[in-house]
ZAPATI-887236 format. One line per 10 residues: for each residue x, z, y of C-alpha. Coordinates in steps of 0.05 Angstrom, whole numbers, plus 32768, in hexadecimal, padded with zeros to 4 digits. Each point is the difference from the previous one (the first is absolute). Layout:
<margus>
X Z Y | ... .
</margus>
This chain:
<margus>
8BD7 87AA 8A90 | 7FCA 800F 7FCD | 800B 804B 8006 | 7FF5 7FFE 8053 | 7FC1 7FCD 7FF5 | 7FE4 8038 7FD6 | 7FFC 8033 802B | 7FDD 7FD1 8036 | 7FCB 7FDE 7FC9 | 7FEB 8045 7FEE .
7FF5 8019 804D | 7FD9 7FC0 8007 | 7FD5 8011 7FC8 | 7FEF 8040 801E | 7FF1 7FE1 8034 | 7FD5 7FD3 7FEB | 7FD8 803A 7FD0 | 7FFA 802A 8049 | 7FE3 7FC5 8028 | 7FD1 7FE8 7FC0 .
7FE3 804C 7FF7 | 7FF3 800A 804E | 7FE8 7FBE 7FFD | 7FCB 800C 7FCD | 7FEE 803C 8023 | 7FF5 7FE0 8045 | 7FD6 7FD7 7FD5 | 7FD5 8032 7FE1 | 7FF2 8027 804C | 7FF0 7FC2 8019 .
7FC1 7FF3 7FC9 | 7FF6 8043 8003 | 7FE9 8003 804A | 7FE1 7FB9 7FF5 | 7FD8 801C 7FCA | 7FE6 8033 8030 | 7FF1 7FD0 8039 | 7FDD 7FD2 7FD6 | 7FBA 7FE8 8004 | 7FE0 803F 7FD6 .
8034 8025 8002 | 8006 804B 7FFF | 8001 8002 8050 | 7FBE 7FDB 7FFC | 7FDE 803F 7FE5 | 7FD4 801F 802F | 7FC7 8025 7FE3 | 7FEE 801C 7FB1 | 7FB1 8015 7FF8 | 7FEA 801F 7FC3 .
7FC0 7FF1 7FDB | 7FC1 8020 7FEC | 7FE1 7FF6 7FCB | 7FC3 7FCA 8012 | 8009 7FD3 803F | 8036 8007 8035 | 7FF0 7FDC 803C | 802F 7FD5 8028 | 8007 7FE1 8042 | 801D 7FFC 804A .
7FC3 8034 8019 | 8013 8049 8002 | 7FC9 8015 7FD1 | 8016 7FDE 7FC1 | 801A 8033 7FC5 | 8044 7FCD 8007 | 800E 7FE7 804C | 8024 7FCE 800B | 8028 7FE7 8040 | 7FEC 7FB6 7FF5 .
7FC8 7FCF 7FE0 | 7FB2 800E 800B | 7FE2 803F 8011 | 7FDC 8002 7FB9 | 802F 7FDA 7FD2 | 7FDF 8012 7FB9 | 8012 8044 7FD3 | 8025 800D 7FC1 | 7FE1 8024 7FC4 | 801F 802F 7FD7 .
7FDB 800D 7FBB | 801E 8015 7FCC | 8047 7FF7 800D | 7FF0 7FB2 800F | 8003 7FEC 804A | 7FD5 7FC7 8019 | 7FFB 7FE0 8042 | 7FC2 7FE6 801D | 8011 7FCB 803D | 7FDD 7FC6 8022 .
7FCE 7FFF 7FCC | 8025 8002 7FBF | 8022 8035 7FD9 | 803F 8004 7FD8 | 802F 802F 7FD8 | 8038 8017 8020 | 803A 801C 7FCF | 8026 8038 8014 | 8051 7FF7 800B | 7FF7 7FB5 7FF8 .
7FFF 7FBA 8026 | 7FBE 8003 8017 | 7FF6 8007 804C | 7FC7 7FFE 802B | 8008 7FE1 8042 | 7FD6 801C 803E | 8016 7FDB 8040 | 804C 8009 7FFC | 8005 803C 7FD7 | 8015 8001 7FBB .
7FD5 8034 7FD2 | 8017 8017 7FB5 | 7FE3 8033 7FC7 | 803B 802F 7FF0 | 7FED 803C 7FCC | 802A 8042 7FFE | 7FED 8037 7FCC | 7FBB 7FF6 7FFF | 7FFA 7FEA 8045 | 7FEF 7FB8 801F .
800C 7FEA 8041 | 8007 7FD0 8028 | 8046 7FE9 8027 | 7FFB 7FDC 803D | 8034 7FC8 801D | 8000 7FEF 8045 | 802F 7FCB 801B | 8002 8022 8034 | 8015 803E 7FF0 | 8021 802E 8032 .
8026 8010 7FD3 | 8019 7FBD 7FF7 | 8008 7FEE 8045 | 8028 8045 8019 | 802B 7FF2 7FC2 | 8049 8007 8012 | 802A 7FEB 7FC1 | 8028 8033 7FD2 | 803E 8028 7FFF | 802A 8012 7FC8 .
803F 801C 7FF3 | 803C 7FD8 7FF5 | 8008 7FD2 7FC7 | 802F 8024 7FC9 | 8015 7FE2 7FC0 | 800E 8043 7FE8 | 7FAE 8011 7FF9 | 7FF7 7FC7 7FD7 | 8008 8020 7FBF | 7FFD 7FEE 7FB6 .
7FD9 8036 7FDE | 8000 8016 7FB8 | 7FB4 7FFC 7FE2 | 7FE6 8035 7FCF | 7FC1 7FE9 7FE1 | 7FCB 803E 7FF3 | 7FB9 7FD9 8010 | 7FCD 8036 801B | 7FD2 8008 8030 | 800E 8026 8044 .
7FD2 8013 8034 | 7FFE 7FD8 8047 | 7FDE 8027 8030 | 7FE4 7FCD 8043 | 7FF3 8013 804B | 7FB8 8003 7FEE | 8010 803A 7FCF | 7FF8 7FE1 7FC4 | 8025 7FFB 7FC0 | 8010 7FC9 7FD2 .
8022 800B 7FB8 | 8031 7FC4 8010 | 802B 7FDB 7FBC | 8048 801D 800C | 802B 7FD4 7FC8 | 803A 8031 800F | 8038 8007 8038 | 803B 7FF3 8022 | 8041 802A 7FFF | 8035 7FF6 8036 .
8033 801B 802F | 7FF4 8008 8042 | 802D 8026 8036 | 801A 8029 7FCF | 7FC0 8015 7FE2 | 7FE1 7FEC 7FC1 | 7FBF 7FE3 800C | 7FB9 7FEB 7FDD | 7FC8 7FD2 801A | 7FC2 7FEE 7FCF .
7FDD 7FC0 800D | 7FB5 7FED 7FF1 | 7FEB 7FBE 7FEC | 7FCC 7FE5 802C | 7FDC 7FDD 7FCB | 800D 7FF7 7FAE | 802A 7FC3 8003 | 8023 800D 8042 | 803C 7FE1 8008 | 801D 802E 8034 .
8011 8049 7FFC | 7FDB 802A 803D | 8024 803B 801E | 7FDE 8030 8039 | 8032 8031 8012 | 8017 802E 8038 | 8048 801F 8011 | 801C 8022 8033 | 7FF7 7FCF 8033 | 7FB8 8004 7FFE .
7FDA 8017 803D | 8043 7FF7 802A | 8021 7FBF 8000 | 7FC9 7FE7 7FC7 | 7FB8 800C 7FF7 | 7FF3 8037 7FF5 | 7FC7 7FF2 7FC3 | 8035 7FE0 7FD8 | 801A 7FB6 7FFC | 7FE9 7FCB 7FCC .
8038 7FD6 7FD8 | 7FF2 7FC2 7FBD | 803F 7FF4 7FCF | 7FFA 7FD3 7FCC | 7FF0 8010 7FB7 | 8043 8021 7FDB | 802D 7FCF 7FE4 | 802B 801E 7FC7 | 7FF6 804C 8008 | 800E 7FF0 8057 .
7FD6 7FF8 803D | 8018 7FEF 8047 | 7FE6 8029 8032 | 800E 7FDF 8049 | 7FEA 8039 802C | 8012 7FD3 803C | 7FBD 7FE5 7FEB | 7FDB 8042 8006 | 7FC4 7FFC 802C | 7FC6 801B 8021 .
7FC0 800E 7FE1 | 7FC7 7FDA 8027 | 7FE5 8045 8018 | 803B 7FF9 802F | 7FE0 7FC0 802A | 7FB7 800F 7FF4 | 7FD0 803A 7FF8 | 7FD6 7FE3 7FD8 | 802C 7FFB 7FC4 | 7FF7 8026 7FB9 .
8047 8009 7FEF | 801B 8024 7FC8 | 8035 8040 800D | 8044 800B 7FD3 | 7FF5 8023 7FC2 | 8021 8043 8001 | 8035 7FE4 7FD4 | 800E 7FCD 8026 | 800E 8038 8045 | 8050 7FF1 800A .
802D 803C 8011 | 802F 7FC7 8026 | 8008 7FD2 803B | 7FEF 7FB0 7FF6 | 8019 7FE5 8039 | 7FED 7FBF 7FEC | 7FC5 7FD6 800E | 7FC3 8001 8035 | 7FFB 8036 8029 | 7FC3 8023 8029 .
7FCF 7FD1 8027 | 7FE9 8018 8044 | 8021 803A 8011 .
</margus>
């Protein structure tokens, strides 16, 4: 009896892993397209303006340096001096840091400092964004246990070079890489840590899919730190950069290291067409 019941309680268990991992998956898409519907979200971002040094007007009229599609026709400027940017706005003036929390609201628009190289600019949010509104939801390819894969971690900490759609490079912290199998290939990717203490491993990448079923600039993916000498890659988590949805982003493109000479079928593929 115990012999036939074992057969049965280990089918179950399968089971049971099958259902949990497409589960989690389902899971993931579904905060993942949230996350890009949401109230500032990428597919709110309709416009990037980049300053000159000294005052930048803004406003709804046509002739401000920055025009905007909402709020008055002469809303206030930003100043950029010496890499500090200030705004100047219904008759009082503040600091506004780049890559931060702090917003500026003009009628319903949504206005932040970003910096890139030595650049400033300033990213525009619009709720709504055609973007948003001709937004269709995502496609990917099936859900496949078999691309969720534990990884052996080297550790060699360097710096390698992150090029962006602007043109410019970064010298990015690389603590090492991943080695793994993949259909019948043996296989690298180096992540980048987005900031000292990140707790996440960042990998831009691109395979053989890109620019056919996948984007074709490459496809973004976040592991966990290594645990013991491993790191799982979950390429069924793979997604699109934010230059995908908007034109106004500043993504970065795959290190040259990080160009794969297989297929991922795994994960988000191409928006739009």
């Amino acid at each position: 009896m115990m012999a036939r019941a074992l057969p049965a309680a280990l089918a179950g268990a399968a089971l049971f892993a099958a259902t949990a991992f497409q589960s989690e998956v389902a899971g993931w898409r579904k905060s993942r397209e949230a996350g890009l519907r949401r109230d500032g979200g990428w597919l709110t971002v309709t416009g990037l303006f980049w300053l000159r040094e000294g005052p930048n007007r803004f406003g709804k009229e046509a002739s401000n340096a920055i025009a905007l599609p909402d709020g008055p026709a002469r809303a206030g400027a930003f100043t950029l001096r010496n890499g500090k940017v200030t705004v100047a706005m219904g008759g009082s003036e503040r600091e506004l840091r780049p890559d931060s929390n702090d917003v500026l609201k003009v009628g319903r628009l949504s206005l932040i400092v970003i910096k890139r190289g030595d650049r400033y600019g300033i990213r525009l949010k619009d709720p709504e964004s055609p973007y948003l509104r001709e937004f269709h939801g995502l496609e990917y390819f099936p859900a496949n246990e078999a691309y969720r894969i534990a990884a052996k971690f080297v550790s060699e900490p360097r710096k390698i070079p992150i090029l962006n759609v602007l043109g410019q490079t970064e010298r990015d912290d690389c603590p090492g890489y991943a080695v793994f199998r993949l259909n019948g290939r043996d296989v690298r990717l180096y992540p980048v840590l987005e900031e000292p203490d990140a707790k996440e491993l960042f990998f831009i990448f691109r395979d053989q899919t890109s620019g056919k079923e996948t984007y074709g600039a490459g496809r973004f993916l976040y592991s966990g730190l290594p645990r013991d000498g491993t790191v799982i890659l979950d390429f069924n988590k793979a997604y699109n950069p934010p230059c995908a949805f908007t034109p106004y982003a500043t993504c970065p493109l795959p290190p040259k290291e990080n160009r794969l000479a297989v297929r991922v079928e795994a994960g988000e593929k191409k928006y739009g067409h």
